[in-house]
C-alpha atoms as one frame of an Amber mdcrd trajectory, in Angstrom:
protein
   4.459   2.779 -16.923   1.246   3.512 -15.422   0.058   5.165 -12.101  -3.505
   5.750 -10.438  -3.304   8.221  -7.509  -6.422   8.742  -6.185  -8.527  11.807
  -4.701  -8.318  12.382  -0.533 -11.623  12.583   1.825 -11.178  14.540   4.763
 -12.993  12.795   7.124 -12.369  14.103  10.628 -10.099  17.557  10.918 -10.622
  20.154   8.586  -8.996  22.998   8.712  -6.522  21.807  11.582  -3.308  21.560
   9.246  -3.169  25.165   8.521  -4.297  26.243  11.585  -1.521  24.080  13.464
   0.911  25.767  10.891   0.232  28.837  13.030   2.226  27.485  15.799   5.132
  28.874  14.095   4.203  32.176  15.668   1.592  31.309  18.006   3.138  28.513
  20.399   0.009  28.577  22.513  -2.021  27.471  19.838  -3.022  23.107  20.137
  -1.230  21.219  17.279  -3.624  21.024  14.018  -4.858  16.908  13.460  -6.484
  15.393  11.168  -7.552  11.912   9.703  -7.771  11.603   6.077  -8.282   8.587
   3.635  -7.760   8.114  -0.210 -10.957   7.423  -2.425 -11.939   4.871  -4.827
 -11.492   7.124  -7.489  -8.734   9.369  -8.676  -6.596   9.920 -11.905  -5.088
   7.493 -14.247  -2.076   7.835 -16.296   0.461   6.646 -18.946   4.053   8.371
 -18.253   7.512   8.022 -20.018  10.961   9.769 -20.065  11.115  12.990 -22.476
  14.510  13.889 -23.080  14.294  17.529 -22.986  10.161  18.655 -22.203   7.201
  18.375 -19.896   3.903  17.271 -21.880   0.815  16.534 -20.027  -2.208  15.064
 -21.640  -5.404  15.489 -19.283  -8.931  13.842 -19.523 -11.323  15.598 -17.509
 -14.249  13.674 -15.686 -16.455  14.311 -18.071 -14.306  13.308 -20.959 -12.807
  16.330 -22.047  -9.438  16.281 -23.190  -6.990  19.393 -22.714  -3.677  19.541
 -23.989  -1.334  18.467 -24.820   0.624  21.161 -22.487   4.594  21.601 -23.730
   7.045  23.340 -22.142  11.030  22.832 -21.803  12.127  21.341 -18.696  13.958
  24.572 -17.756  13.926  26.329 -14.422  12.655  29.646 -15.279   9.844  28.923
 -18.025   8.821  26.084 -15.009   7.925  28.408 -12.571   6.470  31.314 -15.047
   3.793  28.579 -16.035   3.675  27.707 -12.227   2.648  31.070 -11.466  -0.029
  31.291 -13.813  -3.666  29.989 -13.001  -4.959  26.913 -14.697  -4.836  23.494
 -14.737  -0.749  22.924 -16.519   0.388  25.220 -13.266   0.337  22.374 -10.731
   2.323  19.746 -13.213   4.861  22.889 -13.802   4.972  23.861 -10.337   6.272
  20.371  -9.095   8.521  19.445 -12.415   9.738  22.944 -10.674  10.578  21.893
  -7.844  12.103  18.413  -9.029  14.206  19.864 -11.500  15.654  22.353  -8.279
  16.613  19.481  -6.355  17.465  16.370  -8.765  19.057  16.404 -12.159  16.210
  15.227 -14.453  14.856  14.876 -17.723  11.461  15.527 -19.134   8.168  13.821
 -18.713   5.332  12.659 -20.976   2.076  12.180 -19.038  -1.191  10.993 -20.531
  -3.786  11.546 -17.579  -6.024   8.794 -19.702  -8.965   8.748 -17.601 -10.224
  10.275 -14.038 -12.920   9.449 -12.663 -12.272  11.889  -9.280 -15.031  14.639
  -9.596 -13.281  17.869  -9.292 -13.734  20.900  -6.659 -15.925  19.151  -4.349
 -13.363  18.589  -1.612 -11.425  15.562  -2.713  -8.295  17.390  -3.524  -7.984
  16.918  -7.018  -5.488  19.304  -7.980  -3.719  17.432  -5.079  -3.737  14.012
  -6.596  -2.341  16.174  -9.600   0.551  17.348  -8.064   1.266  13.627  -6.575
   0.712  11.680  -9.513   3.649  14.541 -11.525   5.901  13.868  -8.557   5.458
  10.091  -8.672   6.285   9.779 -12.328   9.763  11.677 -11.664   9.841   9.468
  -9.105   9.712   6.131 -11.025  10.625   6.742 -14.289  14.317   8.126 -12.838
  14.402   6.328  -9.635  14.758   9.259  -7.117  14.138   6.699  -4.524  11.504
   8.875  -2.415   9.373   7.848   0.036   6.014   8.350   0.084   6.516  10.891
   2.226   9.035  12.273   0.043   6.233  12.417  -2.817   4.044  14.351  -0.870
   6.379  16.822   0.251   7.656  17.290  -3.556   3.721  17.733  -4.538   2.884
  20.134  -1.759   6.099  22.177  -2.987   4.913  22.063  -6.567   1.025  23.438
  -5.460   2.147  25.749  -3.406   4.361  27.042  -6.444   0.928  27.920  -7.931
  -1.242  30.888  -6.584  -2.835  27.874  -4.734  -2.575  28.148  -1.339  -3.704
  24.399  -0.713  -3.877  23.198   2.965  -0.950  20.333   4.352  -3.673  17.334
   4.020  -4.082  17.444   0.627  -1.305  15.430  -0.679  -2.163  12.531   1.711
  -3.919  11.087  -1.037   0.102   9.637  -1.952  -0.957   7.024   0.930  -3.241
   5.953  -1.604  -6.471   4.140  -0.202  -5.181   3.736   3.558  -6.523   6.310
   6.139  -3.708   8.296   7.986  -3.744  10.306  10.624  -1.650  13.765  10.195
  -0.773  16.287  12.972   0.489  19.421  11.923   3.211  21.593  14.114   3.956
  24.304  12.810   6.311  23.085   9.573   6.425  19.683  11.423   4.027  16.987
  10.185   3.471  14.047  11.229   1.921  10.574   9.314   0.457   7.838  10.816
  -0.573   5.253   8.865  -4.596   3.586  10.922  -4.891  -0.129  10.723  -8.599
  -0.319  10.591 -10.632  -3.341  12.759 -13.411  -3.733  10.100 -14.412  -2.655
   6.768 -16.091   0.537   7.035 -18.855   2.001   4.259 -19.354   6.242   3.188
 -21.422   7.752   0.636 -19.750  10.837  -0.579 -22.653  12.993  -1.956 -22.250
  15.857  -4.171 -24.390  18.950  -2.951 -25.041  20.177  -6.116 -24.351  23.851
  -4.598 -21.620  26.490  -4.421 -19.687  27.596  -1.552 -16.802  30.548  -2.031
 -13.471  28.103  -0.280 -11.476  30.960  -0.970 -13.648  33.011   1.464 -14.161
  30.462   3.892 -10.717  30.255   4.575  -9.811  34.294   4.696 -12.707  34.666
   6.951 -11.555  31.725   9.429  -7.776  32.920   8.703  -8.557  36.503  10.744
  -8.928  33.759  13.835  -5.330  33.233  13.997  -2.739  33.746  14.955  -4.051
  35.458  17.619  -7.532  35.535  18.948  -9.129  39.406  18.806 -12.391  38.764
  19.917 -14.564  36.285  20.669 -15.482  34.620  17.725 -12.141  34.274  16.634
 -11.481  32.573  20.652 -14.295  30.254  19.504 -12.631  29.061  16.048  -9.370
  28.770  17.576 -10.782  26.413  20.373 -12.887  24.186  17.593  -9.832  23.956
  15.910  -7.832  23.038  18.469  -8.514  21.117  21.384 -12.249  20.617  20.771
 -10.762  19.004  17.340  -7.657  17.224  19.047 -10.489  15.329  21.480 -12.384
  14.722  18.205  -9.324  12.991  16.213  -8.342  11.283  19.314 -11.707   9.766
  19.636 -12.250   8.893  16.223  -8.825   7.448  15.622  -9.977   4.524  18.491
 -13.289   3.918  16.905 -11.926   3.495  13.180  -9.314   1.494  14.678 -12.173
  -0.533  16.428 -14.014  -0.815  13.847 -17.102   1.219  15.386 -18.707   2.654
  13.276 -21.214   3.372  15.052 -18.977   5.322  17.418 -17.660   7.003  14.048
 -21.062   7.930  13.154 -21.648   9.408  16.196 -18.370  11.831  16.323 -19.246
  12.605  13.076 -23.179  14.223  13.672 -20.532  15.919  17.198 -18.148  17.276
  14.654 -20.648  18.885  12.831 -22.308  20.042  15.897 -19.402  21.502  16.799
 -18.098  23.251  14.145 -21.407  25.021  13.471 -21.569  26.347  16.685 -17.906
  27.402  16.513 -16.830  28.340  13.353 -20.227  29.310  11.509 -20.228  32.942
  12.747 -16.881  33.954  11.501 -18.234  33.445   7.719 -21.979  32.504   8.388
 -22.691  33.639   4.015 -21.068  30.384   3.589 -21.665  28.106   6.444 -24.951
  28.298   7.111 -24.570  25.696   4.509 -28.301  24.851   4.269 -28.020  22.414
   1.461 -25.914  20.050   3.605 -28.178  20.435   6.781 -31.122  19.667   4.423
 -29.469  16.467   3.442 -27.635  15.287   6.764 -31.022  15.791   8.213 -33.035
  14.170   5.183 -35.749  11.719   6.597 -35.543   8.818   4.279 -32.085   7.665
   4.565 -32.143   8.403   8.504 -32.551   4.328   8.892 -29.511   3.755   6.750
 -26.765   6.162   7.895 -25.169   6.157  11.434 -24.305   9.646  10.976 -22.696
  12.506   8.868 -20.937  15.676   8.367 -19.609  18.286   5.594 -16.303  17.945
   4.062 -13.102  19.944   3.696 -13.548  23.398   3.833 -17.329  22.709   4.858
 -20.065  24.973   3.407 -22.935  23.752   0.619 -19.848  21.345  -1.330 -19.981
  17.588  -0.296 -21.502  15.612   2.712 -20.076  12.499   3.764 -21.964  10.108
   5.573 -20.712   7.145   6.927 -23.697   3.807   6.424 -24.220   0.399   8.374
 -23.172  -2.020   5.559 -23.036  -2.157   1.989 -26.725  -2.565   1.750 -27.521
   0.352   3.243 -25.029   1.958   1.037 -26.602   1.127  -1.887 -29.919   2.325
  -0.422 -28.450   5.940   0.483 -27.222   6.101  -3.148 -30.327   5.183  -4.457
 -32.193   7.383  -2.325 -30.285  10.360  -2.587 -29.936  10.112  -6.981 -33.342
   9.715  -7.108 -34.915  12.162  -4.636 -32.226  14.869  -4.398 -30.995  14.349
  -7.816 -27.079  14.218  -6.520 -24.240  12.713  -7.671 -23.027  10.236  -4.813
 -19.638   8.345  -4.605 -19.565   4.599  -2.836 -15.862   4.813  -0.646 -14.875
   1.648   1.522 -12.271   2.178   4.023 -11.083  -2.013   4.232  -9.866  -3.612
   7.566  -6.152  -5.268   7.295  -6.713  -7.974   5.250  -5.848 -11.265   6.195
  -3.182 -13.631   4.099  -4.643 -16.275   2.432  -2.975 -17.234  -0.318   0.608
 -18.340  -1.283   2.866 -18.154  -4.069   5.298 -20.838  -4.818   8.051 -21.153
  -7.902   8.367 -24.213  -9.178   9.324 -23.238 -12.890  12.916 -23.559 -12.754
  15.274 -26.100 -14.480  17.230 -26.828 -12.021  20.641 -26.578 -13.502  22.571
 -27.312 -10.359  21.243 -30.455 -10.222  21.420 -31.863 -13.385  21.282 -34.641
 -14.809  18.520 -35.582 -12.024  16.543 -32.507 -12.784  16.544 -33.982 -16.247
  14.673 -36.533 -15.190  12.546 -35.113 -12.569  11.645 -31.212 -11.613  13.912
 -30.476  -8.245  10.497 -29.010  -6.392   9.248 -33.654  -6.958  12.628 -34.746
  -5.447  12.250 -36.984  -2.186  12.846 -35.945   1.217  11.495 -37.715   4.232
   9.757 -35.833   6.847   9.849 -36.275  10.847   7.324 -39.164  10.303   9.637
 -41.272   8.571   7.860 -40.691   5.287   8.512 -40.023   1.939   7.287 -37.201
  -0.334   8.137 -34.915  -2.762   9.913 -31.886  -1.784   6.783 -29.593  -2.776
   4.374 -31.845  -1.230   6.391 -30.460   2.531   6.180 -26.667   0.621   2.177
 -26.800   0.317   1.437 -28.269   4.024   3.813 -25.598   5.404   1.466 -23.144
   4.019  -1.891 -24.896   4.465  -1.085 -25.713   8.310  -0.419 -21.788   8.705
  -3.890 -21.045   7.565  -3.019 -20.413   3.982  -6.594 -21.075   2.085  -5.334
 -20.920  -1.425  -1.780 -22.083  -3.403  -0.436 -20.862  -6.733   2.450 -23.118
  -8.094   4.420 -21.216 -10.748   5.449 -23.798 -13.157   7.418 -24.178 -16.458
   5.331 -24.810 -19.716   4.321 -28.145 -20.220   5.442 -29.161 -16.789   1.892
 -28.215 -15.426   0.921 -31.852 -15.814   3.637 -33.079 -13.619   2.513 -31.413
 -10.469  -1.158 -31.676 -11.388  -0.672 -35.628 -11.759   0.600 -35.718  -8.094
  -1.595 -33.449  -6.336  -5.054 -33.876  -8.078  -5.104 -37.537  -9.648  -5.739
 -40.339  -7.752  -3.389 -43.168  -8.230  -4.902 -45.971 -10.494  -7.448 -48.470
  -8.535  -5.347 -51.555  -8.252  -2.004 -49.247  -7.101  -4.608 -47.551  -4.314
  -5.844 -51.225  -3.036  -2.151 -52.066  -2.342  -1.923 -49.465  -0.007  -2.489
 -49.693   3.571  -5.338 -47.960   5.370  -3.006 -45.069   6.566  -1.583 -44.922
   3.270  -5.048 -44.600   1.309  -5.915 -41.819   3.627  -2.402 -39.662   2.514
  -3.855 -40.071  -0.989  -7.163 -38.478  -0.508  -5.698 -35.692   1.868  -2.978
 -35.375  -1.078  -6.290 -34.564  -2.885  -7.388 -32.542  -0.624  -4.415 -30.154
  -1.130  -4.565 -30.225  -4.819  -8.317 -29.280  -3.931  -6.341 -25.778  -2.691
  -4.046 -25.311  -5.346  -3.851 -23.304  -8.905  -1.171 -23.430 -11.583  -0.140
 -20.508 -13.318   2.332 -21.012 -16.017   5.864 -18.839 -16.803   6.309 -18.812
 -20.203   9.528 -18.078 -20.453  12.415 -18.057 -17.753  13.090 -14.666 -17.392
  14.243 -14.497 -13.653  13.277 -14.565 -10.226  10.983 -11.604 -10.600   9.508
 -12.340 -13.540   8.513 -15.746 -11.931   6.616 -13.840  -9.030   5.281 -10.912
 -11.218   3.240 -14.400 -13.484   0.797 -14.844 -10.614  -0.250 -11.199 -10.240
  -3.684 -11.934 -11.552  -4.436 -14.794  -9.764  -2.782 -12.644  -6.303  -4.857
  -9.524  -7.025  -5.208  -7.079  -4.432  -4.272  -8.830  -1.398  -1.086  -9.339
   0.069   0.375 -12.638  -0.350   2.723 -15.313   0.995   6.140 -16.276  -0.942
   7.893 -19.627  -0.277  10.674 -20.701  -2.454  10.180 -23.962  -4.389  13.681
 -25.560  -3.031  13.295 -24.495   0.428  12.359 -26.704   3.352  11.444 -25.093
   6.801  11.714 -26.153  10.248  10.508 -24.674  13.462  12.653 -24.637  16.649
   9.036 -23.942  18.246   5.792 -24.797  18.500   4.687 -22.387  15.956   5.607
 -23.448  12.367   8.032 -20.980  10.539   5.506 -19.829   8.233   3.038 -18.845
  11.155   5.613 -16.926  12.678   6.189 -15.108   9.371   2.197 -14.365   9.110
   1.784 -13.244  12.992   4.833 -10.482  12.387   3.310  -9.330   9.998  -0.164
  -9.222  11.489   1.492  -7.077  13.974   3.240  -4.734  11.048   0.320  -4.974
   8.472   3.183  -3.902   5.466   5.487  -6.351   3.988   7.645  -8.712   5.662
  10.913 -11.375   4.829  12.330 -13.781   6.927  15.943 -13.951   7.911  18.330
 -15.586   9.518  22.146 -15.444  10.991  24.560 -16.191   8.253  28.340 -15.961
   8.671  30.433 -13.469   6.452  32.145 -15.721   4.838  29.135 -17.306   2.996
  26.899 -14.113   2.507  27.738 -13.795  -1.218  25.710 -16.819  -2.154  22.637
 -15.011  -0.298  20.621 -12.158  -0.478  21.290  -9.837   2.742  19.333  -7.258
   4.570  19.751  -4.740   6.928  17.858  -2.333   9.095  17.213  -0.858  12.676
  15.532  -3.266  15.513  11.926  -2.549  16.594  11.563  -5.421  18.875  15.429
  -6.609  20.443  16.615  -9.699  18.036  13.064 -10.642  16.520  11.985  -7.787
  14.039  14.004  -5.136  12.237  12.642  -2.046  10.201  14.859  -2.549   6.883
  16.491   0.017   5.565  18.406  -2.250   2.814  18.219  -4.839   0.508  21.803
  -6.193  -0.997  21.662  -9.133  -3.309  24.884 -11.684  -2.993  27.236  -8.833
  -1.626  30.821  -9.666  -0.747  31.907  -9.176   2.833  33.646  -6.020   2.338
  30.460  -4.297   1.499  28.597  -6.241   4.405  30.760  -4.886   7.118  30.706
  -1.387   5.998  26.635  -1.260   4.919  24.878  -4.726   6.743  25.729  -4.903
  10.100  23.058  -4.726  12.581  23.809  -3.133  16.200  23.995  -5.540  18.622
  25.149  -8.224  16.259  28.577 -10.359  16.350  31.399  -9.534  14.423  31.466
 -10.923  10.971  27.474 -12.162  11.352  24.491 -10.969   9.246  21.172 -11.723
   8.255  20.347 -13.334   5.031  17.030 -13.939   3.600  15.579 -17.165   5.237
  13.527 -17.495   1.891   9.641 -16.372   3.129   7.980 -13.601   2.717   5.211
 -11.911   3.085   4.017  -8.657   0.454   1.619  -6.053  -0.410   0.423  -6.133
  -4.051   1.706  -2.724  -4.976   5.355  -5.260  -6.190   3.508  -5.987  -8.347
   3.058  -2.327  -9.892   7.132  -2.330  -9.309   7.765  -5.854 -11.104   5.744
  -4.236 -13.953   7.787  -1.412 -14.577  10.931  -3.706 -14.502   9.526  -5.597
 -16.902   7.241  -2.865 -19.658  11.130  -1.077 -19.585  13.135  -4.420 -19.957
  15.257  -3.488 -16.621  17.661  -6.105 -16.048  19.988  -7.582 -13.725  22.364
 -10.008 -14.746  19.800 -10.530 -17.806  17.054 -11.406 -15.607  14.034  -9.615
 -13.820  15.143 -10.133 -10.625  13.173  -9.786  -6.847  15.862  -8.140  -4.661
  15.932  -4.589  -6.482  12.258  -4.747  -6.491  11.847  -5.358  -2.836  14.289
  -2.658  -2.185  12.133  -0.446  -3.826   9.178  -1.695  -2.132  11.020  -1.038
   1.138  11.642   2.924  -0.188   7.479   3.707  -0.618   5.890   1.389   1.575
   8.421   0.377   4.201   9.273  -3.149   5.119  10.195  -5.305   8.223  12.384
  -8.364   8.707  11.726 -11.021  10.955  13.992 -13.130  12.316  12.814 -16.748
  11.919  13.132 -19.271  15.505  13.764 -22.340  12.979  15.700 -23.464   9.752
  15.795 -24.003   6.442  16.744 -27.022   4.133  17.707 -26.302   0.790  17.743
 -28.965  -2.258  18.595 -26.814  -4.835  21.944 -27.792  -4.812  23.397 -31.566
  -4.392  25.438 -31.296  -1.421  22.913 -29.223   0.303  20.359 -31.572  -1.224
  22.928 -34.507   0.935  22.484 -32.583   3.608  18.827 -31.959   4.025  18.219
 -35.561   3.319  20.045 -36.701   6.059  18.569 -33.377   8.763  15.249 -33.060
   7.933  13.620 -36.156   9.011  14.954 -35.141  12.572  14.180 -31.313  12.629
């Protein structure tokens, strides 16, 4: 399988995690906070099981290959190569700490390409550590968290004779900005929903700065203050930075970047006047004053500030647009001769497009789905009229704001769909209709207008269904209706609307469920989980596909919930992309359920790393997939 982790920009908050670690022995001290984000670059890799060894394949940024590393995946030759310096320590140090705590194989990683330049403050021995910990992770299903992963990767660094700071291994949160306070050993994540897109330049100083002295110098501060210099550090570190984060977590979360870019030019302020005496050989730092203060690019940037240990390493500055971006780059390359780094920092992203199945056979209803795909079966709608089952599918979407439509369909079946939504029906058919009629044809038009096929190949499962429109989904989160499911609202607000404004409120993945007796549950998939708003929105903590009601009333019941009642998937959802890089794995290692790819295991995994919600849909839903509930939905829909 393959994994990108990328590097980590600190961009308000340095030094605050290991000075809040101090409140282990210093409960006077203010808790350490910071607010970090991932970058757009970082390290790439190729990983697969080893039965008995850890090899690691690197490619530096400049191209240079080193290894391939060997060693046995064995406790005590781990951490001797741990302890050692060099580059193999930090994938030793955390296949260290793995093998202490799970019973593993080996590893082969090929770090193909990275593109994350290294020791200028973007934790790349970091994304290192996290990337090792994430291929345990997924090739042997230890079922971590995120969280988990970055715990596992801070063990393994710390293994080394690095003595890395607590932020570092954010960069497992990938490209979404977090907020981390530090307590002593506590820490705490919180994930930043941002209110608009937000534009740095990262700029390479070209200079040299000692980190390792930096931080014994500022280390004499704590853990308690001697003098006054060390009073000042412990203050800019602690509440002087807690009003800083606090600040700057309402302006990214606004959107203000103005605001941002002036906390940043305070920050600075701040820190020089605070901090630079206690090691002033390295942070006078007068190759970043020289560029935060450089006149050209003064119309461009809204302000800027050093980055992670501070001194002559990287600037960062944050820019109006992506214009004036480009114009810093260019600037700064040409004039300055420095390597500079584009990072966007992208609001929650609205949905706007939805996936539907449609490439199944239908064998439930056969001999009619012989004749006709079960997605072009009729149903009449509350208006009294008639139209294929699909047709009710694609408004559903469209009148929740959806902009764009994927239909999954079968091969050679593309045509059937296409020749209802997109062709016009022939001249003397269209002058029979009446006026009101004529207008559903072009508005059926109008829809196709909206919609893309994408075609499964072969049927291969549920998952393998969804996993066929990843290209044409990209890197957006997307909406999934089933192909055989009618909705109805017991509201004003359409089913699907609901589904979208739960997870506006969320901003991570979301299904739709609904009450289902016991009795019934093994025909359904089920999920369970914790409420976070009383009998509208769970936080899941489990996916079960078809289970029988044994295993429901000892793992799915919900507090508050009757006896014998449980919540079934109501057949919407809404998902970040990253299933995709989960319905890939399933898929490049041929895993399996009951011969199929299937969506629930996949989900539950989702729910592990990225967390998930379940919403509990005010309406209903028709199914045709099968003939009596086919009967059924005929006769109930027309009136919902």
């Amino acid at each position: 399988m393959k994994i990108f982790v990328p590097g980590r920009i600190c961009i308000f908050g340095e030094h605050s995690d290991w000075a809040g670690g101090y409140r282990r022995i210093n409960g006077a001290l203010e808790k350490g906070s910071t607010i970090i984000t991932g970058t757009n670059q970082g390290l790439y890799a190729e990983v697969k099981p080893h039965p008995s060894k850890l090899i690691f394949k690197a490619t530096l940024e400049d191209g240079t290959k080193k290894g391939p590393f060997e060693i046995p995946m064995n406790r005590d030759r781990l951490l001797e190569e741990a302890q050692k310096e060099g580059f193999f320590s930090y994938a030793a140090g955390v296949a260290y700490q793995v093998l202490t705590h799970y019973r593993v194989r080996g590893l082969e990683i090929d770090n193909y390409l990275t593109d994350l330049p290294v020791k200028k403050g973007l934790s790349s021995s970091a994304a290192v550590t996290v990337m090792v910990a994430r291929a345990f992770n997924r090739i042997y299903d230890l079922k971590m968290t995120i969280r988990g992963e970055m715990e596992f990767a801070y063990l393994g660094e710390i293994t080394t004779p690095s003595r890395c700071g607590r932020m570092d291994q954010g960069c497992a949160y990938g490209s979404r900005p977090i907020m981390m306070s530090f307590d002593g050993d506590r820490i705490d994540v919180k994930e930043i929903s941002i209110g608009s897109d937000l534009y740095f330049v990262i700029v390479d100083l070209c200079a040299g700065k000692d980190t390792k002295e930096i931080l014994n110098r500022l280390n004499h501060a704590f853990p308690f203050a001697e003098d006054d210099v060390s009073k000042a550090v412990q203050h800019y570190l602690g509440r002087i930075n807690a009003d800083i984060t606090r600040d700057a977590l309402e302006a990214i979360e606004n959107g203000d970047a103005v605001r941002i870019g002036a906390i940043m030019r305070q920050a600075q302020q701040e820190f020089d006047k605070a901090c630079t005496p206690a090691c002033p050989s390295q942070l006078s730092s007068p190759v970043l004053h020289k560029v935060l203060e450089y006149e050209p690019i003064q119309p461009y940037i809204l302000g800027g500030k050093g980055v992670g240990s501070q001194g002559d390493g990287t600037a960062q500055f944050i820019v109006r647009d992506e214009a004036a971006q480009h114009q810093v780059i260019s600037i700064l390359e040409k004039d300055l001769k420095m390597q500079c780094l584009k990072l966007v920092i992208q609001s929650a992203r609205r949905v706007r497009k939805a996936v539907i199945p449609a490439a199944g056979f239908g064998t439930r209803l056969f001999p009619a789905s012989k004749a006709m795909k079960k997605e072009l079966f009729p149903i009449i709608d509350k208006n009294g009229r008639a139209k294929p089952a699909i047709m009710a599918i694609v408004e559903e979407a469209v009148d929740a704001g959806i902009e764009e439509i994927c239909i999954i369909v079968q091969k050679g079946e593309r045509n059937l769909f296409e020749d209802f939504f997109c062709i016009p029906p022939m001249i003397e058919n269209f002058n029979k209709l009446s006026k009101e009629y004529q207008r559903m044809s072009e508005y059926i038009q109008e829809l196709g207008n909206r919609i893309s096929f994408v075609q499964q190949e072969t049927q291969e499962g549920f998952g393998h269904a969804v996993y066929c429109a990843k290209d044409w989904v990209g890197d957006e989160p997307f909406l999934l209706l089933l192909g055989d499911h009618l909705y109805a609202s017991d509201t004003t607000t359409s089913c699907t609307r609901q589904m979208l404004d739960a997870y506006d409120r969320v901003e991570t993945s979301v299904v739709g469920l609904k009450i289902t007796p016991g009795e019934i549950i093994h025909h359904f998939g089920c999920a369970t989980g914790a409420w976070q708003e009383p009998k509208s929105l769970l936080q899941l903590t489990e996916f079960a596909e078809k289970p029988d009601l044994a295993y429901a009333r000892e793992k799915l019941h919900v507090e508050g919930m009757p006896e014998d009642q449980f919540f079934t998937v109501f057949g919407q959802y809404v998902l970040q992309p990253e299933l995709f890089e989960i319905l890939d794995e399933h898929i490049s290692q041929n895993i399996r359920e009951k011969g199929e790819f299937q969506l629930t295991s996949c989900l539950d995994r989702l729910r592990q790393e990225r967390g998930f919600y379940g919403y509990v849909v005010k309406g209903r839903r028709f199914d045709i997939g099968i003939p009596e509930a086919y009967q059924q939905t005929l006769a109930d829909f027309k009136n919902a």
